[in-house]
MARBA-3410 file (N, C-alpha, C, O; in Angstrom, 1 decimal):
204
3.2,-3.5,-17.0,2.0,-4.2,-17.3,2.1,-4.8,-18.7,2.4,-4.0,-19.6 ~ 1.7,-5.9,-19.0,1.7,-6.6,-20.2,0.7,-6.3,-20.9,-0.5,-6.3,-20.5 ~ 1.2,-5.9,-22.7,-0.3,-6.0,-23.5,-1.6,-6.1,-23.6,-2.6,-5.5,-23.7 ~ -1.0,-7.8,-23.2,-2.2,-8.8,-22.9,-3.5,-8.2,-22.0,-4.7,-8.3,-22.2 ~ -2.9,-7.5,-20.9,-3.9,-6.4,-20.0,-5.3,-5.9,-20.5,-6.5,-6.2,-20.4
-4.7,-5.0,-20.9,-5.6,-4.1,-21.7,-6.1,-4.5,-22.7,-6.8,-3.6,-23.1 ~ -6.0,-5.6,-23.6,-6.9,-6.0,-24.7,-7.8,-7.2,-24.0,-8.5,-7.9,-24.8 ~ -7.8,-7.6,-22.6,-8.5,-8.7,-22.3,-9.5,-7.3,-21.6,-10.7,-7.2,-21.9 ~ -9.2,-6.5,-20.9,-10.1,-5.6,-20.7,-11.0,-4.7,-21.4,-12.0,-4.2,-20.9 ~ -10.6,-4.6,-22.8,-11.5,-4.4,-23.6,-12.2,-5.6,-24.7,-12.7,-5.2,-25.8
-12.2,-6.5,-24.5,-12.3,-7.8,-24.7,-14.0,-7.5,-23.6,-15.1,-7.0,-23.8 ~ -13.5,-7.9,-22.8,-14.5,-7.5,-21.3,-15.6,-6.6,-21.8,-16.7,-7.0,-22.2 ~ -15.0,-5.4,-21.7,-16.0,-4.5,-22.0,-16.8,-4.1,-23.0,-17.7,-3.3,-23.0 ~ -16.1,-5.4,-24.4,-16.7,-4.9,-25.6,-18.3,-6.3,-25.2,-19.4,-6.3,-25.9 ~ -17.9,-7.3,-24.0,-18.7,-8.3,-24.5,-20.1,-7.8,-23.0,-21.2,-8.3,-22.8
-19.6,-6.9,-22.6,-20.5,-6.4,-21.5,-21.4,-5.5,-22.6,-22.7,-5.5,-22.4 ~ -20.9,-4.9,-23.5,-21.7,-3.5,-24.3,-22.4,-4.7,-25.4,-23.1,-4.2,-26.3 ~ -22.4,-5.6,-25.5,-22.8,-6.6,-26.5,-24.2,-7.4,-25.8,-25.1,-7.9,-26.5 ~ -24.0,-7.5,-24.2,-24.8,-7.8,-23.8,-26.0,-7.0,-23.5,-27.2,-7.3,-23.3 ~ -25.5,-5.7,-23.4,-26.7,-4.6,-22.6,-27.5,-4.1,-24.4,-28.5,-3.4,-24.5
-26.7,-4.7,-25.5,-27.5,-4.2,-26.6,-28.4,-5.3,-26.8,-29.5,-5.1,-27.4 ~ -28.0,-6.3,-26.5,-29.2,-7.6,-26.7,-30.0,-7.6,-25.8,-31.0,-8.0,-26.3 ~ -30.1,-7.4,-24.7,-31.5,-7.1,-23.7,-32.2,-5.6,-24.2,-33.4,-5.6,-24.1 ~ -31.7,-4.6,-24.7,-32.5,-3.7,-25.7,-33.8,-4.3,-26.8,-34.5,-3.5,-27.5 ~ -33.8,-5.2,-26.8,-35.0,-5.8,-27.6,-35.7,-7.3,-27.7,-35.0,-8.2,-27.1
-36.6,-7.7,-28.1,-37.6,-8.3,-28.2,-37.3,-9.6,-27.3,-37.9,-10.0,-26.3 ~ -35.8,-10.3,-27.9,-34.9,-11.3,-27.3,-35.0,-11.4,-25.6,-34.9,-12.4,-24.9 ~ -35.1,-10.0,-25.3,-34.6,-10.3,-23.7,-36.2,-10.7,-22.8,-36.3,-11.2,-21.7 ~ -37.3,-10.4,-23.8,-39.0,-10.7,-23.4,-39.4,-12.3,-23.9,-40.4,-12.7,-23.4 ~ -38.6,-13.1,-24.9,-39.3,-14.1,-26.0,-38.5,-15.0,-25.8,-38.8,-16.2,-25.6
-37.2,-14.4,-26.0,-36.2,-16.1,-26.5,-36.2,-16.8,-24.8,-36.0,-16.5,-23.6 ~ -36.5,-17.8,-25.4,-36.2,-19.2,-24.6,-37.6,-19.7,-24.2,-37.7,-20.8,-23.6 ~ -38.6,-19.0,-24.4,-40.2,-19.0,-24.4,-40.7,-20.0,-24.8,-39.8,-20.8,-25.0 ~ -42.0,-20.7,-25.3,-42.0,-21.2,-26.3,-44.2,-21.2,-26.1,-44.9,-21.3,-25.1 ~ -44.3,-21.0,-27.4,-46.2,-20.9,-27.2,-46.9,-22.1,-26.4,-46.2,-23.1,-26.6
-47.9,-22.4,-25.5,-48.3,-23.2,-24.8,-47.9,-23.2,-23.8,-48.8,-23.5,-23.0 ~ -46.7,-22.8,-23.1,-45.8,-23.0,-22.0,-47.2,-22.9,-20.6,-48.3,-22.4,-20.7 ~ -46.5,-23.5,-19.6,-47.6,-23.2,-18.4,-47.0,-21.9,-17.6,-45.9,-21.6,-17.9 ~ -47.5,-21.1,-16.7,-46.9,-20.2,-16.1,-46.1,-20.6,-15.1,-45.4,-19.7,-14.6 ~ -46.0,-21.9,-14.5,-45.0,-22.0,-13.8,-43.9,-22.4,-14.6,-42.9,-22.4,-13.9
-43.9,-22.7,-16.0,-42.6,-22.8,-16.8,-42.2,-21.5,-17.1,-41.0,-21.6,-17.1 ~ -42.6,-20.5,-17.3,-42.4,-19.1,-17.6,-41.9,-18.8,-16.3,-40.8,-18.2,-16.3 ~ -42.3,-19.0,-14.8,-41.9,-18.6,-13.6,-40.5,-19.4,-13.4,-39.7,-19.0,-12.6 ~ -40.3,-20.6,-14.2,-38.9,-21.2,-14.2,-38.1,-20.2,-14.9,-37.2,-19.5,-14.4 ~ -38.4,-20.3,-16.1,-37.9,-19.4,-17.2,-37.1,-18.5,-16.4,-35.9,-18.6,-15.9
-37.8,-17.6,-16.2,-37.4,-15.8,-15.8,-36.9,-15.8,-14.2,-36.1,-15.0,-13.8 ~ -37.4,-16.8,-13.1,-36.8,-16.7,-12.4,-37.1,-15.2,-11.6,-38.0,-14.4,-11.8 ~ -36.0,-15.1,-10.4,-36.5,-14.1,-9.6,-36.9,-12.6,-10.5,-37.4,-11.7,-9.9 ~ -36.6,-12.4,-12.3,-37.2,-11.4,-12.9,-38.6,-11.3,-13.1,-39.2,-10.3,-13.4 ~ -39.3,-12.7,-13.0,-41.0,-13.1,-13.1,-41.6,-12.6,-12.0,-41.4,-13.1,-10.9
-42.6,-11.5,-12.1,-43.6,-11.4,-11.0,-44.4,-11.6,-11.1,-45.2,-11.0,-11.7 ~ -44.7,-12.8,-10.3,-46.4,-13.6,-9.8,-47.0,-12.4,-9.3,-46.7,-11.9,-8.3 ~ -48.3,-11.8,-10.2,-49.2,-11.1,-9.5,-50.0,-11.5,-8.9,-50.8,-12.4,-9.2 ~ -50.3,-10.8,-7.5,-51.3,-11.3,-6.3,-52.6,-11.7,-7.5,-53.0,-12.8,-7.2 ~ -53.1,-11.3,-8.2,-54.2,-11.0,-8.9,-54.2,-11.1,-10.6,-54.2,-10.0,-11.2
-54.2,-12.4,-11.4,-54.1,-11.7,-12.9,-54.4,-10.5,-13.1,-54.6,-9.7,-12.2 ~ -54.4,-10.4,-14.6,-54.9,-9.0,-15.0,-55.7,-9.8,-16.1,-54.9,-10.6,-16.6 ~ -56.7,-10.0,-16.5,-57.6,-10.1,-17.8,-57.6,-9.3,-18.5,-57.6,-8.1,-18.2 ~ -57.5,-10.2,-20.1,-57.3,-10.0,-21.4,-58.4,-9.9,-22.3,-58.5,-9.4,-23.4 ~ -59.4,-10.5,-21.4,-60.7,-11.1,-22.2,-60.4,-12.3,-22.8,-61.4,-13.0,-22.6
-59.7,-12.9,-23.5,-59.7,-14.3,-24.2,-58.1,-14.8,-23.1,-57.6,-15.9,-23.1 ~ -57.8,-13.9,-22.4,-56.7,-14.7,-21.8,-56.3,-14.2,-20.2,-57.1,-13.4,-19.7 ~ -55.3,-14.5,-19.7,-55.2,-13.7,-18.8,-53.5,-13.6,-18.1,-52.9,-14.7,-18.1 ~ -53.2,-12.9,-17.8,-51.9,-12.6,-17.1,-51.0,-13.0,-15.8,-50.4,-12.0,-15.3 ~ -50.8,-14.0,-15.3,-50.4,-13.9,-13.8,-49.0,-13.7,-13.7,-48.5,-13.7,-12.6
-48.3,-13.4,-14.8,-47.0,-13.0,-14.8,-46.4,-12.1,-15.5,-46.6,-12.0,-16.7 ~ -45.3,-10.9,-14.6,-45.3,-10.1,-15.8,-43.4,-9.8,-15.1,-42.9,-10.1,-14.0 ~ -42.9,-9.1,-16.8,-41.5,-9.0,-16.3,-41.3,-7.7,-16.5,-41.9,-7.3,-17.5 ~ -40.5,-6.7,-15.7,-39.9,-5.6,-15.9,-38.5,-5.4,-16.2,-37.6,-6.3,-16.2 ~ -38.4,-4.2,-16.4,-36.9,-4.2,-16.8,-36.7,-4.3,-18.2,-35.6,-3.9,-18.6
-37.7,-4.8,-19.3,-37.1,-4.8,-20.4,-37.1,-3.3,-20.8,-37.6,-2.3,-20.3 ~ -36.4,-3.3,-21.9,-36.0,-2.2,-23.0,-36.5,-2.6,-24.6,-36.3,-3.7,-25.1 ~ -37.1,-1.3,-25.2,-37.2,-1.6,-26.5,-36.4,-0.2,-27.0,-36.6,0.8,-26.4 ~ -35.7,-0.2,-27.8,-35.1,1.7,-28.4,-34.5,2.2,-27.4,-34.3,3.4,-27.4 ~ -34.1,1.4,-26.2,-33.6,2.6,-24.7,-34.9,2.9,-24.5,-35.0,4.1,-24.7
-36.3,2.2,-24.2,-37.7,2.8,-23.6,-38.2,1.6,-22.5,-38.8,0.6,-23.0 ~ -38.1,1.5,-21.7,-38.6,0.7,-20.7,-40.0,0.5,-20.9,-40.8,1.4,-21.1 ~ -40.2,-1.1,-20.8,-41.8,-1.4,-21.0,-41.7,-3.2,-20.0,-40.8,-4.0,-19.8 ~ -43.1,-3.0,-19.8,-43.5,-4.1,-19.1,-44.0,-5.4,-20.0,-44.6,-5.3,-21.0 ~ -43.5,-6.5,-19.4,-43.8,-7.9,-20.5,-45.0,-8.1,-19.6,-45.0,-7.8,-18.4
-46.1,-8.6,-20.4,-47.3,-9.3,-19.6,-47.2,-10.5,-20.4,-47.1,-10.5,-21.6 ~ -47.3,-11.8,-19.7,-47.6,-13.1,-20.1,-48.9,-13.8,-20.3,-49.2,-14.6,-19.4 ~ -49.8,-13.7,-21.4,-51.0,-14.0,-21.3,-51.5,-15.1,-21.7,-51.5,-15.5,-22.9 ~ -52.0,-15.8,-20.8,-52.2,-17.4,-21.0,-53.6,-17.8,-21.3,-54.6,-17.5,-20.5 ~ -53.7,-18.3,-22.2,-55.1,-19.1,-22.9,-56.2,-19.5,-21.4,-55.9,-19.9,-20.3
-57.6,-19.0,-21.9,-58.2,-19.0,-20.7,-58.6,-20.3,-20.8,-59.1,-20.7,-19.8 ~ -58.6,-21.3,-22.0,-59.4,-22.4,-21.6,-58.1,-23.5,-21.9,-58.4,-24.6,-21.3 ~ -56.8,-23.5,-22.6,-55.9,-24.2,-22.8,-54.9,-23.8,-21.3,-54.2,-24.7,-20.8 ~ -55.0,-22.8,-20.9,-53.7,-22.5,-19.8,-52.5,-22.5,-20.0,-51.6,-22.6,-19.1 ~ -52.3,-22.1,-21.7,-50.7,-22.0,-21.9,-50.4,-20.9,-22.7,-51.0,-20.7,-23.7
-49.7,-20.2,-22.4,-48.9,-19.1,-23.7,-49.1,-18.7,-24.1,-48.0,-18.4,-24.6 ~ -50.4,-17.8,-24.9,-51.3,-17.7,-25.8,-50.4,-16.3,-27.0,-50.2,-16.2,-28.2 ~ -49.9,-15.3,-25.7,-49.2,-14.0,-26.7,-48.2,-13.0,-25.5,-48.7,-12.7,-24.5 ~ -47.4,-12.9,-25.8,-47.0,-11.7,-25.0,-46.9,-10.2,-25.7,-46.3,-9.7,-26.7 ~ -47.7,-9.7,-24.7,-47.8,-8.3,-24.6,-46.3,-7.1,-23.9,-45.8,-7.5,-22.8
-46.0,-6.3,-24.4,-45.3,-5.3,-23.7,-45.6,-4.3,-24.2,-45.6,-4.0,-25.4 ~ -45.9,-3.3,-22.8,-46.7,-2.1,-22.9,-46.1,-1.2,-22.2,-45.6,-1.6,-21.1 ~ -45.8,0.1,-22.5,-45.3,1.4,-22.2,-45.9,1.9,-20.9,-47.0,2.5,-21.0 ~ -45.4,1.8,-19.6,-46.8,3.1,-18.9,-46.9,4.0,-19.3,-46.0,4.8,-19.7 ~ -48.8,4.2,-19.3,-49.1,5.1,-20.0,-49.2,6.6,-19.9,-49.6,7.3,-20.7
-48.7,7.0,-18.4,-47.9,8.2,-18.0,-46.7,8.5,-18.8,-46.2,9.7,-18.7 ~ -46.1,7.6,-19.7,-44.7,8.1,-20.2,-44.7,8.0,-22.0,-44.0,8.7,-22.7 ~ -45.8,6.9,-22.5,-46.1,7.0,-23.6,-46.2,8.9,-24.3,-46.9,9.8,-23.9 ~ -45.2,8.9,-25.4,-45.5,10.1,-26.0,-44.7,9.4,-27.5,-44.1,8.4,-27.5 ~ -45.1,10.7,-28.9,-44.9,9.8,-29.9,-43.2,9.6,-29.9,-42.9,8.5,-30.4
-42.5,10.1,-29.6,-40.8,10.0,-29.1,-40.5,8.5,-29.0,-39.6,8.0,-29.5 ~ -41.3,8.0,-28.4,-41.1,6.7,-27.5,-41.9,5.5,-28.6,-41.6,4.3,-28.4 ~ -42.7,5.8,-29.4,-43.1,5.1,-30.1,-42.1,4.9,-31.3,-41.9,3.9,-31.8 ~ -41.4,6.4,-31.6,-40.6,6.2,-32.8,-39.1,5.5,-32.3,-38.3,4.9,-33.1 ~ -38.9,5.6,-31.0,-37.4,4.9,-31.2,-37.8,3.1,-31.1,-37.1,2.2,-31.5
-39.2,2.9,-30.3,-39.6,1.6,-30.6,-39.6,1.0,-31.9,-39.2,-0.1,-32.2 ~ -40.1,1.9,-32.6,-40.8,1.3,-33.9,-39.0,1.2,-34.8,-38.7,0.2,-35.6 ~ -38.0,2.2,-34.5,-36.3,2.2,-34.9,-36.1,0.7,-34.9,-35.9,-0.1,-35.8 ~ -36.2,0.4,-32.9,-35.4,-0.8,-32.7,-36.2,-1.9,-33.7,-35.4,-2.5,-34.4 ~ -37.3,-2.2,-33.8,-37.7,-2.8,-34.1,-37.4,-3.4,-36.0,-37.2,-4.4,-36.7
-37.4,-1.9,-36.3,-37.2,-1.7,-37.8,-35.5,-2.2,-37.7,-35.1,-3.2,-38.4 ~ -34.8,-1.4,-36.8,-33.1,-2.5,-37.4,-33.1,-4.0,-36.8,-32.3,-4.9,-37.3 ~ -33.9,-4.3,-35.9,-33.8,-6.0,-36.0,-34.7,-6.7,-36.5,-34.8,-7.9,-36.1 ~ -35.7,-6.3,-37.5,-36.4,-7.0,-38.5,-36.6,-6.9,-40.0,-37.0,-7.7,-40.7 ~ -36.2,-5.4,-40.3,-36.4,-4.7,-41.4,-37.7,-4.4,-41.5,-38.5,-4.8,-40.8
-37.9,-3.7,-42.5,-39.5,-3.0,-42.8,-40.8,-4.0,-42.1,-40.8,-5.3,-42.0 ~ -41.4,-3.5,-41.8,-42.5,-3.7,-41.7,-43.2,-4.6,-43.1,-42.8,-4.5,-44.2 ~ -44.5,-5.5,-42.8,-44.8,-5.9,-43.5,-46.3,-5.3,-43.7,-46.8,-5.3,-44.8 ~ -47.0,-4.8,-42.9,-48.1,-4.3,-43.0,-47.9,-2.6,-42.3,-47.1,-2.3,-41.5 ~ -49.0,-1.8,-42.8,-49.1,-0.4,-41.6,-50.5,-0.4,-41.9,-50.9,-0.8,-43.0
-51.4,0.0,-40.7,-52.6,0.6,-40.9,-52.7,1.5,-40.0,-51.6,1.7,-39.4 ~ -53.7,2.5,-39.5,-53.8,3.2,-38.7,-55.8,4.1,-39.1,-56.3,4.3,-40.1 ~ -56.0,4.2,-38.2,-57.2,5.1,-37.7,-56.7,6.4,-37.4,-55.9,6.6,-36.5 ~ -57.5,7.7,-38.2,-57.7,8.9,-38.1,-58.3,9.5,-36.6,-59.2,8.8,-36.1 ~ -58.0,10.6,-36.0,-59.2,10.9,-35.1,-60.3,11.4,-35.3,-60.4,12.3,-36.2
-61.1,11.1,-34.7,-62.5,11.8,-34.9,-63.7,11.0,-34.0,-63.3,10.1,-33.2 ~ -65.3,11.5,-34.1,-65.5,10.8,-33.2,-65.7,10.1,-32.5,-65.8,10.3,-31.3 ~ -66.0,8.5,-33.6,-66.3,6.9,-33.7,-65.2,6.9,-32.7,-65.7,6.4,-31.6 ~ -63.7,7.3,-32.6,-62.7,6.8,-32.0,-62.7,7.5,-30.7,-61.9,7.1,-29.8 ~ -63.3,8.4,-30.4,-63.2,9.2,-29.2,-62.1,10.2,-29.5,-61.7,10.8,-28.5
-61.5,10.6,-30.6,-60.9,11.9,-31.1,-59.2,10.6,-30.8,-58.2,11.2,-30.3 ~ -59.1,9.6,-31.0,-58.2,9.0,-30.7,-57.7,8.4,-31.9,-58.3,7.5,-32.3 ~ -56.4,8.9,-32.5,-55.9,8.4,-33.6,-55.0,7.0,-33.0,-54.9,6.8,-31.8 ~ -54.5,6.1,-34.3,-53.8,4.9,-33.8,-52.8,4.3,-35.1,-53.4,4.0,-36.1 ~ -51.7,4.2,-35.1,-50.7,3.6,-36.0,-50.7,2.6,-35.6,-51.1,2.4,-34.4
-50.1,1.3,-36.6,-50.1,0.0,-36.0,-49.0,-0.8,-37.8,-49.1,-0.7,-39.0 ~ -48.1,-1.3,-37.0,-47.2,-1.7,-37.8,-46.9,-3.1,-37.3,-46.8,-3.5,-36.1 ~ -46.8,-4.2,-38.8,-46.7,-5.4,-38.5,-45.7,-6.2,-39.2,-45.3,-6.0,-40.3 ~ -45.2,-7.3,-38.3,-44.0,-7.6,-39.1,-43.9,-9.2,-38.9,-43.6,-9.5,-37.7 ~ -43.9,-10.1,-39.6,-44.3,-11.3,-39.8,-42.9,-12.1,-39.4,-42.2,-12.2,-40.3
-42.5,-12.4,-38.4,-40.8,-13.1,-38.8,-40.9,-14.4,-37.6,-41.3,-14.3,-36.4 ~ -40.3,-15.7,-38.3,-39.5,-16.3,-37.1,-41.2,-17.4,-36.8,-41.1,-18.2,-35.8 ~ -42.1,-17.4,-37.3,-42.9,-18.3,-36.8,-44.0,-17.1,-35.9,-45.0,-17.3,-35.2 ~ -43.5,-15.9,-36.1,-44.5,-15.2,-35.1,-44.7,-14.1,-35.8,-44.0,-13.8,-36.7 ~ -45.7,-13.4,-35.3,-46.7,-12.0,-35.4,-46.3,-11.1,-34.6,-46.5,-11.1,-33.4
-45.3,-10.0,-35.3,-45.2,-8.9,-34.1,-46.0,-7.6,-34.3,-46.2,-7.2,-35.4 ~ -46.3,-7.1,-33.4,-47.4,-5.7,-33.6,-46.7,-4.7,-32.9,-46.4,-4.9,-31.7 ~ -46.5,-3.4,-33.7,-46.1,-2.1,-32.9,-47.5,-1.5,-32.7,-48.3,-1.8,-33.6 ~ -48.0,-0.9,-32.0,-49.4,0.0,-31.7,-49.6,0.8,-31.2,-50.0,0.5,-30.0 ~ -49.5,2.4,-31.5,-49.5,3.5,-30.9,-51.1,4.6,-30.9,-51.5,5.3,-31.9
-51.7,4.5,-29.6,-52.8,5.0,-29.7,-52.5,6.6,-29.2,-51.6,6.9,-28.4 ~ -53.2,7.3,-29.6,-52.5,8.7,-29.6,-54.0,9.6,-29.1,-55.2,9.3,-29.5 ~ -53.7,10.4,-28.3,-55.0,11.7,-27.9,-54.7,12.7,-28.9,-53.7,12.6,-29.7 ~ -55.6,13.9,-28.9,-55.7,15.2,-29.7,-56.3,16.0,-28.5,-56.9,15.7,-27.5 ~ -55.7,17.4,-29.0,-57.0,18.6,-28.2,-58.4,17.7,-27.9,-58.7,17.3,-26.8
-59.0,17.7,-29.1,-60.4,17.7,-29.3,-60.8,16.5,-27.8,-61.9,16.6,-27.2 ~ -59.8,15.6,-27.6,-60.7,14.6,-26.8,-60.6,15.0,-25.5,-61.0,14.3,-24.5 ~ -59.8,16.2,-25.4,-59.8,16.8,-23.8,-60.2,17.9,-23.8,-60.4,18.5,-22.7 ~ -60.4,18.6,-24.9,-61.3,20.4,-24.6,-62.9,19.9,-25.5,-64.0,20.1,-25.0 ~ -62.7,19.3,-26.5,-63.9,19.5,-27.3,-65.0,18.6,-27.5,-65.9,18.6,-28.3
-64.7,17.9,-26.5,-65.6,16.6,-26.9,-66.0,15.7,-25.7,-65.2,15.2,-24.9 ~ -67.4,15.7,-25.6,-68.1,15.3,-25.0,-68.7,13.7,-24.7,-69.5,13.5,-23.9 ~ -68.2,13.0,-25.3,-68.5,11.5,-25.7,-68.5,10.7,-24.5,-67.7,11.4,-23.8 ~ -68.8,9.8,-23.7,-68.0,9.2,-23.0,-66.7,8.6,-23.5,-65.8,8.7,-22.6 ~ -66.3,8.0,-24.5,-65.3,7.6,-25.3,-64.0,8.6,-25.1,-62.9,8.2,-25.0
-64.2,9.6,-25.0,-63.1,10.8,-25.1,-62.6,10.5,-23.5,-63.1,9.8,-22.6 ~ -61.4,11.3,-23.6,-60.8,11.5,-22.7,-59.5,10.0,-22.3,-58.7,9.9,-21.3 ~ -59.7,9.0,-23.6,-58.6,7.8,-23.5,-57.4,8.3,-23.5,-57.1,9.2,-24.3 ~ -56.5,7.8,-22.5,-54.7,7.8,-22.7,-54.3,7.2,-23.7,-54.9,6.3,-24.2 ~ -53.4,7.7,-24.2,-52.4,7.3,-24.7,-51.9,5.9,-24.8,-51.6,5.5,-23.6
-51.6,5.0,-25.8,-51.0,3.7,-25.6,-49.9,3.0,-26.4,-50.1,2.7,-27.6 ~ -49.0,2.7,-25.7,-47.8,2.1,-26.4,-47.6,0.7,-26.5,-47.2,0.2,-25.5 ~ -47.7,-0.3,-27.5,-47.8,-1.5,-27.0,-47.1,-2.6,-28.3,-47.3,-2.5,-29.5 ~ -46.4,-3.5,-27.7,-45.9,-4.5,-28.8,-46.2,-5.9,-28.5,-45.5,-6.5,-27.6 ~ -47.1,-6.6,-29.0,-47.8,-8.0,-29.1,-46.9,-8.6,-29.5,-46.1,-7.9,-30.1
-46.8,-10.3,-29.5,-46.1,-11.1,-30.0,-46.7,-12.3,-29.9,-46.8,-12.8,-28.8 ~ -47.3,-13.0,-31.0,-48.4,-14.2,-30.7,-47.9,-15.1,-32.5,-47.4,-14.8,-33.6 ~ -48.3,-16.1,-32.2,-48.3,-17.2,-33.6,-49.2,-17.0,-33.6,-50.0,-16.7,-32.7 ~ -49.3,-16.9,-35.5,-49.9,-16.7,-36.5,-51.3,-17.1,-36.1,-52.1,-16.1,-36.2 ~ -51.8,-18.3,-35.6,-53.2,-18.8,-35.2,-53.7,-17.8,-34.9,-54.5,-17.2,-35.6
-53.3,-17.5,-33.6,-53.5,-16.7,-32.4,-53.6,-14.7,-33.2,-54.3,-13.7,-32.9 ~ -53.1,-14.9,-33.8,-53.1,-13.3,-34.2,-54.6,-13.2,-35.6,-54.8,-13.7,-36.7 ~ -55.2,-12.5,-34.7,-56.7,-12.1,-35.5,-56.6,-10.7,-35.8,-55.7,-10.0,-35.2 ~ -57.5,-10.2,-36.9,-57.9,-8.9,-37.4,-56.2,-8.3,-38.0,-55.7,-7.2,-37.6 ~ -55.4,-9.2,-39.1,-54.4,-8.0,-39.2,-54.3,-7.0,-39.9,-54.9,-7.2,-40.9
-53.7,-5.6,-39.9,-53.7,-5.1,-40.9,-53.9,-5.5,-43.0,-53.1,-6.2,-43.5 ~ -54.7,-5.0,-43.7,-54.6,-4.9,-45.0,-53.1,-4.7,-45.3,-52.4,-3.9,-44.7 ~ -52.5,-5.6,-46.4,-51.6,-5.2,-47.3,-51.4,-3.9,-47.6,-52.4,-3.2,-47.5 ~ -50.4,-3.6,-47.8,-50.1,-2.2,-48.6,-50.7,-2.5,-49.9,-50.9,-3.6,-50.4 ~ -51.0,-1.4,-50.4,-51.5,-1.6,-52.0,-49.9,-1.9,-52.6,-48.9,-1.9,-52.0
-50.1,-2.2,-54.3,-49.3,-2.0,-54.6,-48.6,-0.6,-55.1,-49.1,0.3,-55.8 ~ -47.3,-0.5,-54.7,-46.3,1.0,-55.1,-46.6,1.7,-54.2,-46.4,2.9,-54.3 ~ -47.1,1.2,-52.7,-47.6,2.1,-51.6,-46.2,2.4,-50.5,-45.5,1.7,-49.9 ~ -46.1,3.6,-50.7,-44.8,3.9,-49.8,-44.9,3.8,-48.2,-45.6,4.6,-47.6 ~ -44.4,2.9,-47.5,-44.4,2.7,-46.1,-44.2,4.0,-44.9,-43.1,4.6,-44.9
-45.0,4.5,-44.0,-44.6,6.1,-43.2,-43.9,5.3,-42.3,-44.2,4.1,-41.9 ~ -42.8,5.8,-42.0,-42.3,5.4,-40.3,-42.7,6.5,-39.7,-42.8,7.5,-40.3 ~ -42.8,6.3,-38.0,-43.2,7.1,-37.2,-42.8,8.4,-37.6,-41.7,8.3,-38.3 ~ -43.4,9.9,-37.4,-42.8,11.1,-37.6,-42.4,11.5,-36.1,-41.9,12.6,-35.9
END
């Protein structure tokens, strides 16, 4: 067998392991997208990976008839929802959200990893304490400005208290994993700056 063999075969395999690392993030949900798009260009786009839901899902300012599975963020599988302007009918943000049967903080931190080696730090962090305005539900939220767009990491988190101690109707919320992706317009309420000399937490 010639040389040539075995370095075209790993040739091969290095461009197969090159591929399955680039559908690991944001790229395999965004690129080729573009804001406004109509949903049947997004159903061009993605093709037999686009599922036309019998039924949007509402957003309140938008709504969903398309969503893709299969992506990866950190090695964590999550669902793209495509949410389209309710009164323009184009593109407005995409959402990808963790089910929330599988959401735990493990899964937030290897998100919040991938995201940190393909963008670098974060530009903003804020987060809410639990207690019982929030229904005993704490929330991290990390923001990162790049490329013409707004990306948001957002991990809403339970305690004891909202399932033994507390009585609210509010109590008793799941857990939520979720990464937004919208232009600057479109992205309202962001996190405050860090102060200055303020040390950034990554997930624990």
């Amino acid at each position: 067998m010639s040389v040539r063999a075995p370095i075209l075969a790993i040739l091969a395999l290095s461009m197969m392991l090159c591929a399955v690392a680039r559908a690991d993030d944001l790229d395999d949900a965004w690129s080729g997208t573009h804001w406004g798009e109509s949903p049947e260009e997004l159903q061009r786009h993605f093709g037999a990976r686009g599922l036309a839901l019998p039924e949007p899902i509402n957003f309140g300012d938008s709504y969903a008839p398309l969503v893709v599975r299969g992506v990866s963020l950190g090695g964590f599988p999550v669902i793209a929802y495509y949410q389209i302007d309710k009164a323009m009918h184009g593109l407005k943000r995409i959402q990808l959200e963790r089910p929330r049967h599988m959401v735990n903080a493990g899964a937030f931190r290897g998100v919040f990893i991938a995201l940190d080696e393909e963008y670098g730090a974060p530009d903003r962090y804020c987060g809410t304490l639990p207690g019982p305005t929030t229904g005993y539900q704490g929330a991290a939220e990390y923001v990162w400005m790049r490329d013409g767009a707004v990306i948001r990491a957002i991990f809403r988190d339970t305690t004891l208290e909202a399932l033994n101690g507390c009585y609210s109707p509010a109590c008793g919320l799941t857990a939520q994993l979720l990464v937004r992706i919208s232009p600057p317009a479109e992205d309202k309420g962001l996190c405050p700056p860090l102060p200055s000399g303020a040390q950034l937490r990554a997930p624990r």
